[in-house]
PyMOL Python script that loads the backbone (N, CA, C, O; Angstrom):
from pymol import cmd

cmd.read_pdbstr("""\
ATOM      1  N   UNK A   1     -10.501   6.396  11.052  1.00  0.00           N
ATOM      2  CA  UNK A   1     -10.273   7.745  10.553  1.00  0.00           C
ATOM      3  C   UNK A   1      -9.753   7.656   9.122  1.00  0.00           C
ATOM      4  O   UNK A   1      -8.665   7.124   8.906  1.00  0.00           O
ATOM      5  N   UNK A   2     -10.474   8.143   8.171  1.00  0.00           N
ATOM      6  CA  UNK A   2      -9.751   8.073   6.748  1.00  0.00           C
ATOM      7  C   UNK A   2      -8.208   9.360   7.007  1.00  0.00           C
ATOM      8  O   UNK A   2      -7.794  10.372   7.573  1.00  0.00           O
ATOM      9  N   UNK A   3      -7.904   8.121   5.946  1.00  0.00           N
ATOM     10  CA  UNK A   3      -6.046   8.946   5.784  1.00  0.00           C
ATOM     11  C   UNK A   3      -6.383  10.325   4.778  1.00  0.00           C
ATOM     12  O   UNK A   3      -7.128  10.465   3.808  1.00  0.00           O
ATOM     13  N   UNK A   4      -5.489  11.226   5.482  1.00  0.00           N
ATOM     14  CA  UNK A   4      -5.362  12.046   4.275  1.00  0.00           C
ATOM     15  C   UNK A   4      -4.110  12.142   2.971  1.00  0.00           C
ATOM     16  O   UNK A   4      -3.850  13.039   2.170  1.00  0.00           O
ATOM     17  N   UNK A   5      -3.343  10.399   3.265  1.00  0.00           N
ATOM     18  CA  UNK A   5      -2.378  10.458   2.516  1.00  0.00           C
ATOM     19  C   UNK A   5      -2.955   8.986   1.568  1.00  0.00           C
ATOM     20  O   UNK A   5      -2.754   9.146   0.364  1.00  0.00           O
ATOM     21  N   UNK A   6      -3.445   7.983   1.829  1.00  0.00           N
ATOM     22  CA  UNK A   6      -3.730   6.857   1.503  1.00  0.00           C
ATOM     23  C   UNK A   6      -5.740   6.644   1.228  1.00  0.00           C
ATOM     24  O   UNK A   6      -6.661   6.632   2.045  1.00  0.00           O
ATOM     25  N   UNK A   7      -5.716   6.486  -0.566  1.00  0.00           N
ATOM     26  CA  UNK A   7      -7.071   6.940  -0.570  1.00  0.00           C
ATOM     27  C   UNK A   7      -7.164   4.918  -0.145  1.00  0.00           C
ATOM     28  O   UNK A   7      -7.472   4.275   0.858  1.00  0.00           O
ATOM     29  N   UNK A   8      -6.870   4.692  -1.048  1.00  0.00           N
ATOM     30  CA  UNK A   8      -7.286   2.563  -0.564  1.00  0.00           C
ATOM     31  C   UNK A   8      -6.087   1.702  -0.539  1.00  0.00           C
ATOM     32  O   UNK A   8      -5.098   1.767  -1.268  1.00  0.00           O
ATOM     33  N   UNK A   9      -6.339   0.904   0.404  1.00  0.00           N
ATOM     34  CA  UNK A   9      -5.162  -0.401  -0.001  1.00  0.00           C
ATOM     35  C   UNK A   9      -5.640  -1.944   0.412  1.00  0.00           C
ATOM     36  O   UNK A   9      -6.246  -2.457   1.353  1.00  0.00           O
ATOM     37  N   UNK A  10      -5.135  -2.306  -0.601  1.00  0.00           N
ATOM     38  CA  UNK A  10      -5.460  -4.027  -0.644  1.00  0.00           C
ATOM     39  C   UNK A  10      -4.647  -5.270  -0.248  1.00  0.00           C
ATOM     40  O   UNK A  10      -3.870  -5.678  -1.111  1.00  0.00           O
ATOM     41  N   UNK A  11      -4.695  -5.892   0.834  1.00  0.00           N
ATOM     42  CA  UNK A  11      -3.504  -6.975   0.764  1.00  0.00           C
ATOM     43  C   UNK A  11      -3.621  -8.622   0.351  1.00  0.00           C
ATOM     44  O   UNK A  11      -4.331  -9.344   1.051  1.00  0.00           O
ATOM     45  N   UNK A  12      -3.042  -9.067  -0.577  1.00  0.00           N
ATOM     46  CA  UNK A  12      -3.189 -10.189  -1.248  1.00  0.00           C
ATOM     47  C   UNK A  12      -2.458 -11.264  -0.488  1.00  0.00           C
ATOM     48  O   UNK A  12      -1.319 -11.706  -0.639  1.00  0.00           O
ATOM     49  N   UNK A  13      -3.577 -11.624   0.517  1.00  0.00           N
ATOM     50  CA  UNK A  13      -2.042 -12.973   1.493  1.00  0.00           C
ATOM     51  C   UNK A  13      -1.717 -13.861   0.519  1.00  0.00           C
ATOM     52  O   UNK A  13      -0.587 -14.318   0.695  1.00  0.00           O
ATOM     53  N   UNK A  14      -2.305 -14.303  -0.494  1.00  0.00           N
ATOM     54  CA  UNK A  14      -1.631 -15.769  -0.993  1.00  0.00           C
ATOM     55  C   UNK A  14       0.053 -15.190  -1.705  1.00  0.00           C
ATOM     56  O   UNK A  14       1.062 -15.882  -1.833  1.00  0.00           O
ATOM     57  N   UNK A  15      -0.093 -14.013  -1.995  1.00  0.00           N
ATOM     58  CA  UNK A  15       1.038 -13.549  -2.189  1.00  0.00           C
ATOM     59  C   UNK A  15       1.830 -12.921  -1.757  1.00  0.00           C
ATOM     60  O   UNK A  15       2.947 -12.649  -2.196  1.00  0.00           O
ATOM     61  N   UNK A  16       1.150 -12.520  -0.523  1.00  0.00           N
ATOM     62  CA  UNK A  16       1.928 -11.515   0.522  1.00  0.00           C
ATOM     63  C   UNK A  16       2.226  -9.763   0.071  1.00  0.00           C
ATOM     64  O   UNK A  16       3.049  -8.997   0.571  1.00  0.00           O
ATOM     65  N   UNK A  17       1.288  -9.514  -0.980  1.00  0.00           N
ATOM     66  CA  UNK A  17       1.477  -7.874  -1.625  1.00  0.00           C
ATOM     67  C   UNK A  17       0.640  -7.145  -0.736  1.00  0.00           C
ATOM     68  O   UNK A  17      -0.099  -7.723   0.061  1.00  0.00           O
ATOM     69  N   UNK A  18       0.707  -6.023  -0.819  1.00  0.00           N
ATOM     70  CA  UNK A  18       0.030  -4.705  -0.528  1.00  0.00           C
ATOM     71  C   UNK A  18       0.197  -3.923  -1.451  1.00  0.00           C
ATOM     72  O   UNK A  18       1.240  -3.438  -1.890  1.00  0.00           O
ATOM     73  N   UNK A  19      -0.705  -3.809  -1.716  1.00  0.00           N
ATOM     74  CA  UNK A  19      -1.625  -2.659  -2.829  1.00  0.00           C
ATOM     75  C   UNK A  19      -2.092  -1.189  -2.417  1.00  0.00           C
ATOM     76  O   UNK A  19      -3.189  -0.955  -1.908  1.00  0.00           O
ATOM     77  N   UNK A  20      -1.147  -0.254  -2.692  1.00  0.00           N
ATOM     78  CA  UNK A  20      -1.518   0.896  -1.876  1.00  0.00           C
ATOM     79  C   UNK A  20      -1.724   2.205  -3.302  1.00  0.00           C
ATOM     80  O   UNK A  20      -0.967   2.425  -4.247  1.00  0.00           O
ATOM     81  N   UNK A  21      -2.901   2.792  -2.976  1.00  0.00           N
ATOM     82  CA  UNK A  21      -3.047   4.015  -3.596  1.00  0.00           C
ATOM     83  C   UNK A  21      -2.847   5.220  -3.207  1.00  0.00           C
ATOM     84  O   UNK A  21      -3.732   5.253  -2.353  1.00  0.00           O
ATOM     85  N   UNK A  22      -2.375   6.236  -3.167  1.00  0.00           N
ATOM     86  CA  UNK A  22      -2.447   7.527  -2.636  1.00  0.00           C
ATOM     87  C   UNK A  22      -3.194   8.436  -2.842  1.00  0.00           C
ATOM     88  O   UNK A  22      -3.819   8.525  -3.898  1.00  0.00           O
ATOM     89  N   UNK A  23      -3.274   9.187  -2.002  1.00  0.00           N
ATOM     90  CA  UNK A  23      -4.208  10.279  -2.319  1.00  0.00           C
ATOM     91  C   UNK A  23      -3.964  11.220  -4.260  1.00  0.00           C
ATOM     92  O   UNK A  23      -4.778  11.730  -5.029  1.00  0.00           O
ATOM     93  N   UNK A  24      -2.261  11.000  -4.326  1.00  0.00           N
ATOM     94  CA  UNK A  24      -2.091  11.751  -5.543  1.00  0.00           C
ATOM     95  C   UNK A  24      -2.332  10.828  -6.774  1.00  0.00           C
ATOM     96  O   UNK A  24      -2.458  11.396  -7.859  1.00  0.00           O
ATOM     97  N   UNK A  25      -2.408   9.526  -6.734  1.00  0.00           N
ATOM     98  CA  UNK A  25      -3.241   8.685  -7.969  1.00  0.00           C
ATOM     99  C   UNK A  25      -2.394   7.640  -7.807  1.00  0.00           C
ATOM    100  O   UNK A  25      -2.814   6.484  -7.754  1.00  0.00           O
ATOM    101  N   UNK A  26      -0.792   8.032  -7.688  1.00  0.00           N
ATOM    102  CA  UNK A  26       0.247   6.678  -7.505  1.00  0.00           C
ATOM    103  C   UNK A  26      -0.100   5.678  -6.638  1.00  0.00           C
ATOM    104  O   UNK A  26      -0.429   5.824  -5.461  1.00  0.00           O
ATOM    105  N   UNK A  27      -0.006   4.524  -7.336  1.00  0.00           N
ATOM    106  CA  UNK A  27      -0.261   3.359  -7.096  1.00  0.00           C
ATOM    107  C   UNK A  27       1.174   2.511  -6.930  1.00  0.00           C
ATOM    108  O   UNK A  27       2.027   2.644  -7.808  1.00  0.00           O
ATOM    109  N   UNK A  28       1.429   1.605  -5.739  1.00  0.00           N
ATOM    110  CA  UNK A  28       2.746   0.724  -5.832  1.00  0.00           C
ATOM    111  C   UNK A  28       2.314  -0.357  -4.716  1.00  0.00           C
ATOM    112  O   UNK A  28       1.562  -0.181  -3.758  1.00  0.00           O
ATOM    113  N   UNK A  29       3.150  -1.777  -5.193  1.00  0.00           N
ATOM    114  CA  UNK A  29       3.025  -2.662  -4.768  1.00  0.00           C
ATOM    115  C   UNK A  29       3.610  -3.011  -4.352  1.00  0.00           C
ATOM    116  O   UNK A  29       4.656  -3.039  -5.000  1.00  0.00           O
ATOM    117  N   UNK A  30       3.723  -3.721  -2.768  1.00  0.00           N
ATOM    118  CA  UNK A  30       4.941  -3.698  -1.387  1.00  0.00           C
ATOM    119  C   UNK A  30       4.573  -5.322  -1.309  1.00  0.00           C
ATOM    120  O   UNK A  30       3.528  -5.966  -1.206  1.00  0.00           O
ATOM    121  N   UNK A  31       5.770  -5.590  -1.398  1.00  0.00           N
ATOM    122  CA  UNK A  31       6.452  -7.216  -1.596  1.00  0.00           C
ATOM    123  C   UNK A  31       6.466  -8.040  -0.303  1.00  0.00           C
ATOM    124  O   UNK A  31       6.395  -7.391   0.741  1.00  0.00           O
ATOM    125  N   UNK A  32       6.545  -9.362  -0.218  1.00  0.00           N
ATOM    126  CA  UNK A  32       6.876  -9.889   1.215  1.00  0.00           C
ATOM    127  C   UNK A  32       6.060  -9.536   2.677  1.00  0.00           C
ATOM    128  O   UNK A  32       6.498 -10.003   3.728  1.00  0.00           O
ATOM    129  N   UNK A  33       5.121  -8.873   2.664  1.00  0.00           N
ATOM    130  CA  UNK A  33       4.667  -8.156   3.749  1.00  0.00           C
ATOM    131  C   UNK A  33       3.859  -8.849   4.517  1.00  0.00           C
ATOM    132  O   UNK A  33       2.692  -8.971   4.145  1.00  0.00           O
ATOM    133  N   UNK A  34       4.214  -9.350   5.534  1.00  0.00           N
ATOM    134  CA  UNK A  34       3.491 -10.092   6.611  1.00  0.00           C
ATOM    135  C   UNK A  34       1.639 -10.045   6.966  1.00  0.00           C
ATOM    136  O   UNK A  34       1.238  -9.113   7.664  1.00  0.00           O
ATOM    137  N   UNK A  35       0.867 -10.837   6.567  1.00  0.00           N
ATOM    138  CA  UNK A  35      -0.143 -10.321   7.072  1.00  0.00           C
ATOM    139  C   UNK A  35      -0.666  -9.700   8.547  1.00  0.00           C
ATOM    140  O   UNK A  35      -1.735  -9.143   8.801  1.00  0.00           O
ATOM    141  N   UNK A  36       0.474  -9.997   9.426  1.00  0.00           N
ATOM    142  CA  UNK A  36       0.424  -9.599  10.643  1.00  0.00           C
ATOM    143  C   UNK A  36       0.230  -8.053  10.478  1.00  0.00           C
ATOM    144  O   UNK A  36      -0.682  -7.385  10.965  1.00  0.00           O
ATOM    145  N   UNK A  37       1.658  -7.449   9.397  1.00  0.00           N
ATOM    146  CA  UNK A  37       1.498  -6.422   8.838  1.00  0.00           C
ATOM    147  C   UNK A  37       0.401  -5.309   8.318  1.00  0.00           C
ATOM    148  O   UNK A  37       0.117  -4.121   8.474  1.00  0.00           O
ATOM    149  N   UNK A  38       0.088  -6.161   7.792  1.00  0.00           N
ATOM    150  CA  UNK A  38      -1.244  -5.528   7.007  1.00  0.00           C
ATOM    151  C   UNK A  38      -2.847  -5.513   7.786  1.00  0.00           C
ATOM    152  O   UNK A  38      -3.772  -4.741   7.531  1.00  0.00           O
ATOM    153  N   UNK A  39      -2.818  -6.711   8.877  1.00  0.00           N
ATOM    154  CA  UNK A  39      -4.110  -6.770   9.637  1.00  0.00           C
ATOM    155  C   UNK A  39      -3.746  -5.525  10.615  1.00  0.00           C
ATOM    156  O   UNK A  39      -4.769  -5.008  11.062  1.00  0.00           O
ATOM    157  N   UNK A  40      -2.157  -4.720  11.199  1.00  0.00           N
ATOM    158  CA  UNK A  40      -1.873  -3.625  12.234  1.00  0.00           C
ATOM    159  C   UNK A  40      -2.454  -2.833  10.912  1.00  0.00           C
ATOM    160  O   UNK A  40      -3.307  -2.005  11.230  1.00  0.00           O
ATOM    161  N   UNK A  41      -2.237  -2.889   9.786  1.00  0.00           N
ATOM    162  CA  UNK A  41      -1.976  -1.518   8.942  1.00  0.00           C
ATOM    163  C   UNK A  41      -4.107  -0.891   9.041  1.00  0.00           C
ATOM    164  O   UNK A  41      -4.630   0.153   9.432  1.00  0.00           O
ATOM    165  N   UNK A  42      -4.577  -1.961   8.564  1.00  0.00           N
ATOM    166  CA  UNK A  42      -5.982  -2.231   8.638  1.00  0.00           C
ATOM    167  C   UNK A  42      -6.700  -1.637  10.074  1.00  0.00           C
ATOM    168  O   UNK A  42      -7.767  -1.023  10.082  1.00  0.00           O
ATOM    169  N   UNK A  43      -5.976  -1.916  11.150  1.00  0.00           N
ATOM    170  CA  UNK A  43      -6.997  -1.423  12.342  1.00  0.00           C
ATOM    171  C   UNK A  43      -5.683   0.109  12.865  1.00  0.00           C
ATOM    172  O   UNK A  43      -5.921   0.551  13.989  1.00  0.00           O
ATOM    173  N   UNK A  44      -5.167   0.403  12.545  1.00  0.00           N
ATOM    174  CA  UNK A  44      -4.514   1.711  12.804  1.00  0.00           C
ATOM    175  C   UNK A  44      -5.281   2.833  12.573  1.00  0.00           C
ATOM    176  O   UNK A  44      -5.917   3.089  11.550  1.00  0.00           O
ATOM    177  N   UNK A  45      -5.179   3.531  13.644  1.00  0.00           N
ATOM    178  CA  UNK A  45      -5.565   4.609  13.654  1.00  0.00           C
ATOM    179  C   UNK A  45      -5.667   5.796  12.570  1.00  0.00           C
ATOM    180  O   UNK A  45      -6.687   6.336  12.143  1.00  0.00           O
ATOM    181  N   UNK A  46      -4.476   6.018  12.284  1.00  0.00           N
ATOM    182  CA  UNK A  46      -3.371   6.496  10.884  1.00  0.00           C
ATOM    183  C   UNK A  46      -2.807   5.932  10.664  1.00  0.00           C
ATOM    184  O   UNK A  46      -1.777   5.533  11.208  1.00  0.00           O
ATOM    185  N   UNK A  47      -3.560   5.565   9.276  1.00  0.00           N
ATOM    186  CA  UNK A  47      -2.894   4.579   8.431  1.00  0.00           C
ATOM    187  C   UNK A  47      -1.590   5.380   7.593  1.00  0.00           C
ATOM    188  O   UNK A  47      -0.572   4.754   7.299  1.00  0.00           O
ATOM    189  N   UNK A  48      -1.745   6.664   7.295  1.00  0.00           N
ATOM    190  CA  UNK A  48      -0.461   7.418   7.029  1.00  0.00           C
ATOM    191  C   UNK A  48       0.658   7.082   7.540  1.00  0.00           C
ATOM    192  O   UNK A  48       1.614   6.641   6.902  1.00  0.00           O
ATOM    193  N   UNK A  49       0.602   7.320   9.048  1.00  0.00           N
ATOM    194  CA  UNK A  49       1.533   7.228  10.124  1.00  0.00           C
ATOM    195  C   UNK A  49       2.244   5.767  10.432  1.00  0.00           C
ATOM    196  O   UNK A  49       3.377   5.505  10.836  1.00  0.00           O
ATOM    197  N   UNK A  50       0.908   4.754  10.012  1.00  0.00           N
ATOM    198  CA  UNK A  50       1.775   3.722   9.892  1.00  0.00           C
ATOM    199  C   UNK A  50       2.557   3.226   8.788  1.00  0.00           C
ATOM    200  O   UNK A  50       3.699   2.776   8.697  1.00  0.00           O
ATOM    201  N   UNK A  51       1.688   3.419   8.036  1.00  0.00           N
ATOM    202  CA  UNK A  51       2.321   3.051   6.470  1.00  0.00           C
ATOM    203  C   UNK A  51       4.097   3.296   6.748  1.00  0.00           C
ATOM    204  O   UNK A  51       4.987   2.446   6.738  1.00  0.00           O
ATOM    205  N   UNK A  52       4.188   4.743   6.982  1.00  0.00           N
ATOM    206  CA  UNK A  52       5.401   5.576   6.606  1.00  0.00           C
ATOM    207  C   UNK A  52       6.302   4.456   7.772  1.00  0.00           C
ATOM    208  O   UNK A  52       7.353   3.925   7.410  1.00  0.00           O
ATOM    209  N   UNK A  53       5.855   4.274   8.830  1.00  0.00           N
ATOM    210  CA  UNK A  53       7.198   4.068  10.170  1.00  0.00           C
ATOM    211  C   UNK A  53       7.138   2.192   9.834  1.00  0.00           C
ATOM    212  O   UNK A  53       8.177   1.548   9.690  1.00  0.00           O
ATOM    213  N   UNK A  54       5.957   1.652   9.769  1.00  0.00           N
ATOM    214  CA  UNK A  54       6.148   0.491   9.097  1.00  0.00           C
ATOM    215  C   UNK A  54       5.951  -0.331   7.760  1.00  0.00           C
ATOM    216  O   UNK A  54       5.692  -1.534   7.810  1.00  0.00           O
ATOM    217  N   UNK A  55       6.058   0.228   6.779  1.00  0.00           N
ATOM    218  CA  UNK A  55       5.864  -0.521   6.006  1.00  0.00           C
ATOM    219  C   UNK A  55       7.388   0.629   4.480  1.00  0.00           C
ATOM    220  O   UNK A  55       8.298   0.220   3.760  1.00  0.00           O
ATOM    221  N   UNK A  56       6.848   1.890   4.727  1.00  0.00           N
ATOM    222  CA  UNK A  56       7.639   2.485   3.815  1.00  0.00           C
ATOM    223  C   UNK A  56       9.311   2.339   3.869  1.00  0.00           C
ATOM    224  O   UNK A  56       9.851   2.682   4.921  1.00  0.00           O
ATOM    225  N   UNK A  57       9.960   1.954   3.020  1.00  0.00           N
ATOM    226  CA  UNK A  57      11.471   1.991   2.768  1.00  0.00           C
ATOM    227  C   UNK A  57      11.805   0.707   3.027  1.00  0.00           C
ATOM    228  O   UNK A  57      12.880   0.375   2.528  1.00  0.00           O
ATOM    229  N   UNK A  58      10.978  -0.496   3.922  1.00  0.00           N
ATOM    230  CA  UNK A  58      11.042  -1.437   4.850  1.00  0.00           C
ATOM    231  C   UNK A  58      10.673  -2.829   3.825  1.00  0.00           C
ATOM    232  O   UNK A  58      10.960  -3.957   4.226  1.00  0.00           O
ATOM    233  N   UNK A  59      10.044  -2.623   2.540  1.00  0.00           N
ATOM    234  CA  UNK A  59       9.750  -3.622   2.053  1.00  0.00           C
ATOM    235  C   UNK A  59       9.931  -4.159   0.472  1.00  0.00           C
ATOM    236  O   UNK A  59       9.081  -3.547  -0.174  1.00  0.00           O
ATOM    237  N   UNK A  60      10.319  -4.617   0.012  1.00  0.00           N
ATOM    238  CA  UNK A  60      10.629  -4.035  -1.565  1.00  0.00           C
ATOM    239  C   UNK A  60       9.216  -4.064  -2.375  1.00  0.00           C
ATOM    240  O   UNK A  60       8.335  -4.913  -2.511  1.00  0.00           O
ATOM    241  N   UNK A  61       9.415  -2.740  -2.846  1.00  0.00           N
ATOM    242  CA  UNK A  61       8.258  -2.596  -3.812  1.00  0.00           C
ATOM    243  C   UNK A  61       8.501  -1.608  -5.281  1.00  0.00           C
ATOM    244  O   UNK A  61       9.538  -1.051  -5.642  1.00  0.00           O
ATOM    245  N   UNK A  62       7.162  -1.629  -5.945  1.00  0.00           N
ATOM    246  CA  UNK A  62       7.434  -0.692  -7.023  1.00  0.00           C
ATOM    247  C   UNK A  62       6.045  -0.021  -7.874  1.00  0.00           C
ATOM    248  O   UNK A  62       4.947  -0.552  -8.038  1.00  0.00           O
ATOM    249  N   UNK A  63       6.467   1.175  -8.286  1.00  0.00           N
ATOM    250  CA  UNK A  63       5.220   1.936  -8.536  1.00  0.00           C
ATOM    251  C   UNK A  63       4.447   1.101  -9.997  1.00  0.00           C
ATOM    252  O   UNK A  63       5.100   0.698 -10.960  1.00  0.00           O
ATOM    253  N   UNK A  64       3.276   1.009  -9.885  1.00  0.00           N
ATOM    254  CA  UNK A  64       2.486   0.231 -10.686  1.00  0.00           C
ATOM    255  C   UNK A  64       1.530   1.605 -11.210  1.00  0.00           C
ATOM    256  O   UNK A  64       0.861   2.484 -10.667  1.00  0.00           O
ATOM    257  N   UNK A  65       2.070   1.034 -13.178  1.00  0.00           N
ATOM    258  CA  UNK A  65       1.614   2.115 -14.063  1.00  0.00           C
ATOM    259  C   UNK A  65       1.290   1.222 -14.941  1.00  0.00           C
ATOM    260  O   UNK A  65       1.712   0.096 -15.205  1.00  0.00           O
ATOM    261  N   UNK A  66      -0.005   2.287 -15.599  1.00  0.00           N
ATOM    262  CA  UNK A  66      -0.824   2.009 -16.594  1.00  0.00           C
ATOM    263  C   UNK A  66      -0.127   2.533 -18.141  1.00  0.00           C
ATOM    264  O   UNK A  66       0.036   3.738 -18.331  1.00  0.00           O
ATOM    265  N   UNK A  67       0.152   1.794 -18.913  1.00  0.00           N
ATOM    266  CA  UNK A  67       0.598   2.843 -20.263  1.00  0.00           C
ATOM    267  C   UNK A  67      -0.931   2.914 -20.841  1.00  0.00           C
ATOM    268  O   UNK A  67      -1.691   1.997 -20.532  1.00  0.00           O
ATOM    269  N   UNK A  68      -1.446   4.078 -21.749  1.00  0.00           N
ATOM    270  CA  UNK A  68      -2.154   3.970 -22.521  1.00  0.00           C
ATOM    271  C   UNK A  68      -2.198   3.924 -23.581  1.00  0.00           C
ATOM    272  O   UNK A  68      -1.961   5.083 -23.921  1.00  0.00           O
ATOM    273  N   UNK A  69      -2.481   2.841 -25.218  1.00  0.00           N
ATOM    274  CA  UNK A  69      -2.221   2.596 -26.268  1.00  0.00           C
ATOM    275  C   UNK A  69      -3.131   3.143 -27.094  1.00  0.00           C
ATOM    276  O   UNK A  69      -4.283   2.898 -26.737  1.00  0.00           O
ATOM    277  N   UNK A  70      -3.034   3.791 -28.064  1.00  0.00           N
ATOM    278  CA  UNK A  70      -3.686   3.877 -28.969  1.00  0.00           C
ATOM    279  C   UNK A  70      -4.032   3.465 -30.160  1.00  0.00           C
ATOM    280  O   UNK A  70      -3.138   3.411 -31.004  1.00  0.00           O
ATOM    281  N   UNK A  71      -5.251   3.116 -30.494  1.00  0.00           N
ATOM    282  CA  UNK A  71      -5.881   2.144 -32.125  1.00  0.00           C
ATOM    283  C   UNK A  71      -5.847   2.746 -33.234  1.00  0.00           C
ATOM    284  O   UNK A  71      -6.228   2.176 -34.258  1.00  0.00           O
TER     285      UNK A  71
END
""", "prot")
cmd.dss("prot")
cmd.show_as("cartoon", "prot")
cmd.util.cbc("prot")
cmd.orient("prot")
């Protein structure tokens, strides 16, 4: 079932990140996260629902921004 809170997310085992986008554009990257983690997050039903009860507040992370420079 696509989320209506989470448009994609990516998990990097050699580093153990999760890469999560939201539906509103914010992008942040969740630290330490078990791939056990991320293979439940992957076959969940709602991935919203899980995100929030396992993974949100639970892992250290931080919002990942683009500056844009001008020439």
């Amino acid at each position: 079932m696509p989320s209506t809170v989470i448009r994609r997310f990516v998990y990097c085992p050699d580093n153990s990140e999760l890469w999560v986008e939201f539906v509103t554009g914010r992008r942040y990257v969740y630290s330490d996260v078990p791939s056990e983690v991320a293979d439940a997050m992957r076959g969940a039903f709602a991935k919203g629902i899980y995100f929030n009860t396992r993974i949100r507040d639970r892992f250290p992370h931080r919002e990942v921004t683009h500056e844009h420079t001008e020439s």
